[in-house]
Structures are given as structure tokens and as C-alpha cells.
VMD Tcl script that draws the C-alpha trace (Angstrom):
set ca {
  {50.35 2.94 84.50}
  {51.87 3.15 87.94}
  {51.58 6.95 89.19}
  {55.09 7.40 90.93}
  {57.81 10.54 91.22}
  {60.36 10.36 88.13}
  {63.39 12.37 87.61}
  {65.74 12.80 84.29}
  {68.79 14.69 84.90}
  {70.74 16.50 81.92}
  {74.03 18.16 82.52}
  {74.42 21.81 82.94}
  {74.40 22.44 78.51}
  {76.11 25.86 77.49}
  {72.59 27.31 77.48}
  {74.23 30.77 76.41}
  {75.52 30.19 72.85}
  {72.37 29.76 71.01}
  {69.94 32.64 69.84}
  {67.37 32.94 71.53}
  {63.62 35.02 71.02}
  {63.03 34.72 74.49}
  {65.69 37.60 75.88}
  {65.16 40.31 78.90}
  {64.90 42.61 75.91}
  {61.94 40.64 74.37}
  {60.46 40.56 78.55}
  {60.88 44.04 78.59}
  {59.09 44.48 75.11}
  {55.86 42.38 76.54}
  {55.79 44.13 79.50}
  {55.87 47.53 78.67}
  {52.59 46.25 75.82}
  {51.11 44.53 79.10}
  {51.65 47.61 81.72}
  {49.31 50.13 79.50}
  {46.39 47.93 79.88}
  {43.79 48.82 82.12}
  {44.29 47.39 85.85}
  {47.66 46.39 85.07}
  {49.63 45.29 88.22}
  {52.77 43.26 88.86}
  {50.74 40.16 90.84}
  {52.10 38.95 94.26}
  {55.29 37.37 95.15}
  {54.85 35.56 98.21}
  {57.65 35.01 100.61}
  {57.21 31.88 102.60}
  {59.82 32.07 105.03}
  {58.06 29.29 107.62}
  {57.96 27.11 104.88}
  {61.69 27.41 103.73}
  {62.19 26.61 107.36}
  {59.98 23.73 107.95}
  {61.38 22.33 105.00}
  {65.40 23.31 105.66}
  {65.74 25.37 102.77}
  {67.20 29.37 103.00}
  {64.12 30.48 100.93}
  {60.84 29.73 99.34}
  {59.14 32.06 97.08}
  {55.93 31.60 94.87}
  {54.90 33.92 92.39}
  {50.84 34.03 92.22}
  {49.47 34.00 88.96}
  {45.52 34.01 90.33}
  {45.62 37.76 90.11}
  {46.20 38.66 86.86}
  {44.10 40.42 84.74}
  {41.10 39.20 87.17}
  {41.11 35.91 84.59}
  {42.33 33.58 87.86}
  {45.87 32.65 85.57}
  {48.56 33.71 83.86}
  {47.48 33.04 80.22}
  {45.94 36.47 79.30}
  {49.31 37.14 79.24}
  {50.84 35.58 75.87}
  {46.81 36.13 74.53}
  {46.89 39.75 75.08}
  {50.33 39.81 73.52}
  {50.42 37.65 70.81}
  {47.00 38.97 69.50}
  {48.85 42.94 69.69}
  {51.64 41.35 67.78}
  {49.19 40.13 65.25}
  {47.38 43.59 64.57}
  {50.89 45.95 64.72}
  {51.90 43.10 61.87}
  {48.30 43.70 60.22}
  {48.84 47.41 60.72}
  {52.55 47.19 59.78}
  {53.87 48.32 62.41}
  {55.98 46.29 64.92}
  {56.47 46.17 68.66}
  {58.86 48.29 69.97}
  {61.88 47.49 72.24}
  {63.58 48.92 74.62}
  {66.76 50.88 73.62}
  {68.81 48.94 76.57}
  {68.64 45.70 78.39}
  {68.20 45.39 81.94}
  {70.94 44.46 84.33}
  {69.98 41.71 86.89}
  {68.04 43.49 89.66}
  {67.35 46.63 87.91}
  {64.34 48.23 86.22}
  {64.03 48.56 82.68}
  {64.78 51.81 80.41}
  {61.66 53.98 79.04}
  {60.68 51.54 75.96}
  {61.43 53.64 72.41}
  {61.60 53.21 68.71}
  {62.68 55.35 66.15}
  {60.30 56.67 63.58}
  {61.12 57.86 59.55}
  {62.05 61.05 60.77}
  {64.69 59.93 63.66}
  {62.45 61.18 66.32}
  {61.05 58.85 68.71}
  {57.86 57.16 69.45}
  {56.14 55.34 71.98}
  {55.64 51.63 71.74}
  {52.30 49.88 70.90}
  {49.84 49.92 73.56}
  {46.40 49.02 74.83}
  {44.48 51.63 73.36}
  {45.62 51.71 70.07}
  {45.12 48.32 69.72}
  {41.63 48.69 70.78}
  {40.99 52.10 68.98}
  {37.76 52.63 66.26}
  {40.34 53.55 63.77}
  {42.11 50.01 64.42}
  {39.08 48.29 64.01}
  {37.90 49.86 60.74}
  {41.36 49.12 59.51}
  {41.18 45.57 60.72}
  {37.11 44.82 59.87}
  {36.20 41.62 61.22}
  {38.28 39.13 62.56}
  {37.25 35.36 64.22}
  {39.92 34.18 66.62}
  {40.18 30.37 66.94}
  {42.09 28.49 70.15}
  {42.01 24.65 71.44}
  {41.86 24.93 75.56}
  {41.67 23.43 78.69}
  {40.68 26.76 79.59}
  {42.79 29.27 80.79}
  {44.36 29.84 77.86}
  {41.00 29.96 75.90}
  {39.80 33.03 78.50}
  {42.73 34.57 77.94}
  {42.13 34.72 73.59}
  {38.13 35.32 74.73}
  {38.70 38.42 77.21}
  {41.72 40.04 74.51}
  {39.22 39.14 71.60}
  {36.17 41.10 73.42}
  {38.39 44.26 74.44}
  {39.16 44.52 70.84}
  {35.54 44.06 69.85}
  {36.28 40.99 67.78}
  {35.37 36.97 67.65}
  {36.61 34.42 69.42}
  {35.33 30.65 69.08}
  {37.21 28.22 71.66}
  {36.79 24.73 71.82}
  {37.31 22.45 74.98}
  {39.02 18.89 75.08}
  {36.08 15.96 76.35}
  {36.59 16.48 80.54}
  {36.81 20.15 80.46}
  {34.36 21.52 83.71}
  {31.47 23.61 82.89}
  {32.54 26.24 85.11}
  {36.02 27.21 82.92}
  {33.55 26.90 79.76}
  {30.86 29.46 81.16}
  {33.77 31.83 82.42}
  {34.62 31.88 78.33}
  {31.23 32.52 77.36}
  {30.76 35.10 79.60}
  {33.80 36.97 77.52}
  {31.22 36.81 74.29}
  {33.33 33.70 73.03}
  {31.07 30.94 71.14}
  {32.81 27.76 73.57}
  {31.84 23.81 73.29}
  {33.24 21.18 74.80}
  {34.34 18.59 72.16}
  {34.43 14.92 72.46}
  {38.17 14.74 71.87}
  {41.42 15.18 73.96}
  {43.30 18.18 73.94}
  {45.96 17.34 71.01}
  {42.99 15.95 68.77}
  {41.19 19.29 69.68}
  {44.20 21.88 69.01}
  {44.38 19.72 65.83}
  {40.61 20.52 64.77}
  {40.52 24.30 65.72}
  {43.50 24.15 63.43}
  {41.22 22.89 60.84}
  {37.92 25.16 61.71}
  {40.61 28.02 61.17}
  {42.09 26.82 57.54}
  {38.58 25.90 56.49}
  {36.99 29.57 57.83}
  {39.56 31.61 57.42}
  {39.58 32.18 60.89}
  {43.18 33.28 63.06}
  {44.48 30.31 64.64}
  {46.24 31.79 68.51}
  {47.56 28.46 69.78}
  {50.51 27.94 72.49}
  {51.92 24.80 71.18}
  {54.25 25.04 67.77}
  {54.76 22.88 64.81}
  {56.02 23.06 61.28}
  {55.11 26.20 59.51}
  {52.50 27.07 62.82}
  {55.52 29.11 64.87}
  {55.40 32.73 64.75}
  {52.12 33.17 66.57}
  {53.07 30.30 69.33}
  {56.12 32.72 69.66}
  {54.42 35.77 70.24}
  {52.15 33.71 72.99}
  {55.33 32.53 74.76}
  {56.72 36.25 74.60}
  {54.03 37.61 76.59}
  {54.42 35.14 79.42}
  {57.74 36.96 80.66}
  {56.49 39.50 81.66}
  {55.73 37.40 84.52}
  {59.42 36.46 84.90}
  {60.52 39.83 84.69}
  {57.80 41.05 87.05}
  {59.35 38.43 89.08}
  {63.29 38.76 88.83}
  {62.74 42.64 89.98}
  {60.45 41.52 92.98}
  {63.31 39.31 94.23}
  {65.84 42.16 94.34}
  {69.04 40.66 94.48}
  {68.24 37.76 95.93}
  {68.84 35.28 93.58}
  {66.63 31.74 93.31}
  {69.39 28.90 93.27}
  {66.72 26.60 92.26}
  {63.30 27.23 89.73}
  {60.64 24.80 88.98}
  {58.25 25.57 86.38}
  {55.14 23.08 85.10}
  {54.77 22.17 81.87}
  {52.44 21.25 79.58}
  {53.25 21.48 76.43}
  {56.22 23.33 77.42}
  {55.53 27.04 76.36}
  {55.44 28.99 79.44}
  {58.34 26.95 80.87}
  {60.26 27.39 77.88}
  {59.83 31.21 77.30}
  {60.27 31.34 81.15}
  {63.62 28.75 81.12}
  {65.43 30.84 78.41}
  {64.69 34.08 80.07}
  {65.93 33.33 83.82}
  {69.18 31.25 81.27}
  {69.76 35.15 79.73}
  {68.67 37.08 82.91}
  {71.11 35.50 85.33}
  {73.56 33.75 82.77}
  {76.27 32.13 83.99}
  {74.98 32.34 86.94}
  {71.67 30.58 86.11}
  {69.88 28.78 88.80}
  {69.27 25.09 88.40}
  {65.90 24.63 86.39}
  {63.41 21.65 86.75}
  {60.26 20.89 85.08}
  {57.48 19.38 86.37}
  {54.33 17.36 84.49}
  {51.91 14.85 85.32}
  {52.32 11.42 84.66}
  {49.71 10.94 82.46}
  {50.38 13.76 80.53}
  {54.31 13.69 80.43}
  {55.63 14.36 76.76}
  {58.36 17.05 77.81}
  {59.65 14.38 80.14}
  {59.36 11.06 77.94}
  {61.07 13.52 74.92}
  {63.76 14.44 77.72}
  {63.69 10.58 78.65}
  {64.67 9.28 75.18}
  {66.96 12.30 74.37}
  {67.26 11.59 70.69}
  {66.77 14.53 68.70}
  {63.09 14.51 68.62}
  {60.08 15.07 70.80}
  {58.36 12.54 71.94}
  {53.84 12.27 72.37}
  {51.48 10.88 74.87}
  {48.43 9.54 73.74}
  {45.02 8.65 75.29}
  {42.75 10.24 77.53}
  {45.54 12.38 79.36}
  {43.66 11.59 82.55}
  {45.10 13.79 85.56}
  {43.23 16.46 88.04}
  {46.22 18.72 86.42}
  {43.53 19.86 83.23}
  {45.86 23.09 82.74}
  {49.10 20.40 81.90}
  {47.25 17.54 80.14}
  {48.84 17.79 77.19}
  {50.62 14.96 74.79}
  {52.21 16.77 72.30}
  {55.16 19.03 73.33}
  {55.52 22.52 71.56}
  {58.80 22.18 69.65}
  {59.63 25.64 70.10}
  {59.45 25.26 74.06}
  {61.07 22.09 74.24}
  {64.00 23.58 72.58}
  {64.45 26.15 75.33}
  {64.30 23.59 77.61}
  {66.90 21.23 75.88}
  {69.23 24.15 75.87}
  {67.91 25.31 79.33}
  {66.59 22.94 81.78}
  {68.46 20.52 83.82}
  {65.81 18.16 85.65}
  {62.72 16.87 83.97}
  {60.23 15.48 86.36}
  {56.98 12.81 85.83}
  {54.14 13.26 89.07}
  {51.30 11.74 90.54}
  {48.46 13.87 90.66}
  {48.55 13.20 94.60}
  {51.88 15.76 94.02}
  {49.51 18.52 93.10}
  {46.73 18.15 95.79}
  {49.82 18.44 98.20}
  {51.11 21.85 97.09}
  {46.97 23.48 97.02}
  {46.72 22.15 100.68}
  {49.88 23.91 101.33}
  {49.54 27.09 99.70}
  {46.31 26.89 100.69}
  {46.71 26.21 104.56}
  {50.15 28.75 104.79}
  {52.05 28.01 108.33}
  {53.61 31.07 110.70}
  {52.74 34.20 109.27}
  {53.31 32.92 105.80}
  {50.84 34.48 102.89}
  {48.19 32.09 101.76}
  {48.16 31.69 98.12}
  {45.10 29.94 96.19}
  {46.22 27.58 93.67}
  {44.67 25.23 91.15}
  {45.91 21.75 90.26}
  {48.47 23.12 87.79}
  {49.58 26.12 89.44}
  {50.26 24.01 92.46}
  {52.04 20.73 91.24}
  {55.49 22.57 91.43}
  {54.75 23.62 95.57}
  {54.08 20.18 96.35}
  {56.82 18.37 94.41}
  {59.64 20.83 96.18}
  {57.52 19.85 99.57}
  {57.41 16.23 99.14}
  {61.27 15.87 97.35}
  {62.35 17.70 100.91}
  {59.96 15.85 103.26}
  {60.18 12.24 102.00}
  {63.84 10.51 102.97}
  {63.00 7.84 100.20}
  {63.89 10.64 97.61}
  {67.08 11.66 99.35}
  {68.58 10.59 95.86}
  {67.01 12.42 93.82}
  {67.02 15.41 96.20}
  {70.46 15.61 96.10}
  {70.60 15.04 92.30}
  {68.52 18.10 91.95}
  {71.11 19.89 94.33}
  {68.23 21.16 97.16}
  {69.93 21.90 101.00}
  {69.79 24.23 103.67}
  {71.57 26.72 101.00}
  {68.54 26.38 98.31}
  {66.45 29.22 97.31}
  {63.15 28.22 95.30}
  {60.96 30.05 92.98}
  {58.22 28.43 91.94}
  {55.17 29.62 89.48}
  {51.32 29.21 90.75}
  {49.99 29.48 87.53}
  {46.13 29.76 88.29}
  {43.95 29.98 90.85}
  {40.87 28.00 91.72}
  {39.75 27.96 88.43}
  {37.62 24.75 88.82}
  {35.97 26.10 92.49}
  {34.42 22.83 93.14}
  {37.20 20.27 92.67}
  {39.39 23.21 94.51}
  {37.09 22.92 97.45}
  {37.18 18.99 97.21}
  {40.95 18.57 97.49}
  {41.55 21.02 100.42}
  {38.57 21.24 102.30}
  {37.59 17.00 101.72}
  {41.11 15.50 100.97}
  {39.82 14.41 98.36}
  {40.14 14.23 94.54}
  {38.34 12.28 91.70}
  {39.92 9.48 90.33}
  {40.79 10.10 86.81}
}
mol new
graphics top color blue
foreach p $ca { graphics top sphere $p radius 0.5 }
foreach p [lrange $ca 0 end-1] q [lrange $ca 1 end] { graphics top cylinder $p $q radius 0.2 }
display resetview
């Protein structure tokens, strides 16, 4: 297949007229769960303002995912919160929301719930979900996930803090260094022989056949309310980011996808957050691993798979099989679907990586970075001056893009931006 730039443009949909689960009042609902954890922090938001100049834009921003939860990505985020959803369900309790929504550019109100008596009570939080009395309640419980890896050390490090199982399995490519950072959690890991669809599709197996809890960030028929929950807990990141902005507001956000979660939690909450003043939303894939695009592509009512070996340095977005409940998000959300080289990616870490001026240097992996580089090389290359303008980037433009990891894979991170190099997949 020849590894070029590709664009599909949708027109601006109403994206305010459907229901949605992924509201500021769900964000606010994840991230008041998320701030009682230990070592919870809002992570960076880094202003590149010699960037935005070198590449005539008004403003570049990229919000940097590599220090959360010290996992290196933003995954432990819809872990953490989909496995609290699934023990205040087990307990039968649920999690509480705040009592008002947040305006743009303000903070949120003191999360409450009312109890029997009318009184109120404090939402769910870190330490009852990890309390001795939980766990008696709960016994024993295995936690199952498919991952290229951040995701899987996400499920591992929630799983060990509540003093339960986790068993992860790896698609056939996955490096031993994201496998050993799951095994140091006190996850059993493997690396299977399969890709990553095949291997989501035999953890869901290992779970039906073992009884085991199945915490998976793609959707399907009758597999949604956990993949919900996951998606739920990644915007917090948004809302950490909307209130680090101010009120500046990004005309323009790319977000990565994979199989489309955190771009679709993350689509529909900027679409509710700013409505109808939403900026312009693209998302970004590899080439080889493009099902968000090809289902935007044939724009028939259905989504559309990728098969094969998913081949791209990009392990975090090699996916074939979109999550139906994130590609609806982005159907109602998303205006620009985009198809990369893997080239794209080893732009953006060399970048990020190498900051100009007095920019902040920000480490990012093949996936976090893909979104950097494609806003770099769309502004820098004259032979997409189509496409640029399609997109609607000028001197008036102000980005926000997502680094979702860090170096996660050290040695391929040290290939691309120290060599200039990157392994032919």
C-alpha cells in the first residue's frame, strides 16, 4: 500500500441534538474520582509559541500525557475509572455528579449526591475503592484486557492498588519493554502470536470461559457499558485541559485515533464544552491501521475494518476494528478524518522533542506524536495547500493537540530522534 497523507472532509453535522454520555458533567464526574488518588496532578499544557510562529499559526498548544499517573500515558485514566465504576455497581452504589455544569473557562462545583435521608455525601473515591472492607465485599476478582500496552498498564497498576488480578495479553510485535513495565504491576502479561483485533477477540474469550472481567476500550454489541466507563475517564484530560487554556479558545483540535475511544469521548466533550462554538475537529490514524478513516471514507451507515498485520511504528493506534461507540461521537462530532505515513509521526517526536525559542520540550511516543507532526507538515509542505485550507488552518488558527504517551518504547524513541531513523514495518 502506498503510505501517503489522506484527508475526508464531512460538513459541520448539528453535533448538539443527540444525547450524549460524554458531557462536561460526566468530565467533571471522572475527574473529581481521578483527583482523590494519590499523586494526582493536572499534567502539563505546553505553550509553544515559537512554533505557532514558525509555522504562521496564532497558537500551538500540546497537552502532555507522559506525566500521568507516572504510567508514561494517558490510559490509567479510563482504567482507573472504569474499574471504580465497576465496584460502586458491584457495591451498588453509583458515581456521583456534580450538582452543576461548568461554564466554559470556569472550575467545576464541589461534586455531591444526595443520600436516603436528603443529606449529602461525598462522591466515590480512591480509598474506598481500595478499602479492606471493599475487598472482603468484592473477594477475588481477575481483570482481563487485549493491549498494545498502555492501556494494559493502566488495568495492571488500577488492578494492583485494589489488590486484585489482572492478566493482559499483547498483540505479536508488542516490545518487551511495555510487557515488563506490566509485569512489574503484578499482571500475568504474554505476548500472543496474533494482531491486536484477533487478541481483544481472545481475552474476550479467556474472560467468558474464566469468568474473568473483561475492561476493554473498543465496543461492540452487548460489550458497551464498560468501554463507556473507559472512555469517561479519559476527559478528565479534556477538562484538565479546557481550564488550562483559560479563555483562549483552540479554533482547531486534532486527536489520534485508534480505535476511536479517546477521540470520541474527547470529540463529544470539546462538541458540549464549547457548543456552537466548537472548534473544527480532525482525526488522525496511520495508514496501515486506518478503520475510523476508511468507515468515514465509505460513509454508509456502518464501520468499516482493517485487516492484516497493522504494521506501523504507531503500536498505541494499530488498530482495525473501530469502537462503535467512539465512532459515533465522531460521526456526530468530527469534521476531518485523516490517513498518515508513519514518517508523520517521527516528525512530530523530533519536534516536540527538539522544542525551538524558549518553547517547552515535550517527550512523545509514536502515537502521542502523530497529531504534532501532521499540523507541522500540513503547514510546512505547499503541496498540501489544499487540504490545508480544507481543514481551515491560517495565521488566525489556534491548535490543541493530545501527546498521548511518552517514550514508552525507550529504544525505538531514541532511534527516531537521536538516529533519524525508524524500522521498517
Amino acid at each position: 500500500m502506498q503510505e501517503t497523507i489522506k484527508l475526508v472532509h464531512h460538513e459541520k453535522k448539528d453535533a448538539l441534538i443527540n444525547a450524549s454520555p460524554f458531557t462536561v458533567k460526566h468530565a467533571q464526574t471522572a475527574r473529581s474520582f481521578h483527583s482523590t488518588f494519590p499523586g494526582y496532578a493536572p499534567t502539563p499544557l505546553a505553550e509553544l509559541d515559537t512554533l505557532a510562529e514558525t509555522l504562521g499559526i496564532a497558537g500551538m498548544y500540546v497537552k502532555d500525557e507522559s506525566y500521568r499517573f507516572g504510567l508514561n500515558a494517558f490510559k490509567g485514566l479510563g482504567g482507573s475509572y472504569s474499574l471504580g465504576c465497576y465496584i460502586a455497581k458491584k457495591l451498588g452504589k453509583e458515581m456521583s455528579e456534580p450538582t452543576v455544569a461548568a461554564a466554559p473557562g470556569k472550575e467545576m462545583s464541589e461534586p455531591v449526591s444526595s443520600d436516603s435521608a436528603g443529606g449529602k455525601t461525598q462522591a466515590i473515591s480512591f480509598s474506598d475503592i481500595t478499602s479492606e472492607e471493599t475487598r472482603r465485599k468484592l473477594g477475588e476478582i481477575t481483570f482481563v484486557t487485549a493491549t498494545d500496552g498502555n492501556h494494559g498498564r493502566g488495568v495492571a497498576w488500577t488492578a494492583h492498588m485494589l489488590g486484585q488480578k489482572a492478566v493482559v495479553y499483547m498483540p505479536k510485535g508488542s516490545v518487551q519493554e511495555r510487557l515488563e513495565n506490566i509485569r512489574r504491576l503484578g499482571a500475568e502479561a504474554e505476548i500472543t502470536d496474533m494482531n491486536y483485533d484477533d487478541t481483544v477477540a481472545f481475552a474476550a474469550r479467556q474472560a467468558e470461559e474464566k469468568g474473568w472481567i473483561l475492561i476493554q476500550d473498543t465496543a461492540w454489541e452487548g460489550y458497551e457499558e464498560i468501554p463507556t466507563w473507559i472512555m469517561q475517564g479519559y476527559m478528565t484530560l479534556g477538562l484538565e485541559a479546557v481550564e488550562q487554556l483559560g479563555g483562549r479558545k483552540p479554533t482547531h483540535i486534532f486527536l489520534q485515533a485508534g480505535v476511536g475511544a479517546m477521540s470520541g469521548a474527547l470529540a463529544a466533550f470539546f462538541t458540549d464544552y464549547y457548543g456552537a462554538d466548537k472548534p473544527v475537529i480532525t482525526i488522525v490514524e496511520p495508514n496501515k491501521a486506518d478503520c475510523i478513516y476508511q468507515t468515514a471514507l465509505a460513509d454508509d451507515g456502518r464501520v468499516h475494518t482493517v485487516t492484516g498485520d497493522l504494521a506501523t511504528i504507531m503500536a498505541g493506534l494499530a488498530c482495525g476494528v473501530p469502537c462503535t461507540i467512539g465512532w459515533n461521537e465522531l460521526n456526530r462530532c468530527a469534521e476531518n478524518f485523516a490517513s498518515v505515513p508513519d514518517w508523520v509521526a517521527a516528525k512530530g517526536m523530533r519536534i516536540l522533542g527538539n522544542p525551538a525559542g524558549t518553547d517547552r520540550r515535550v517527550i512523545s511516543g509514536e502515537s502521542g506524536a502523530v497529531t504534532t507532526g501532521f499540523v507541522c507538515e500540513v503547514m510546512q509542505n505547499e503541496s498540501l495547500a489544499e487540504l490545508r485550507q480544507t481543514i481551515g488552518l491560517d495565521r488566525n488558527s489556534v491548535v490543541l493537540c493530545i501527546s498521548t504517551e511518552g517514550d514508552t518504547d525507550r529504544e525505538n524513541y531514541r532511534r527516531i530522534v537521536w538516529d533519524g531513523k525508524y524500522p521498517s514495518c
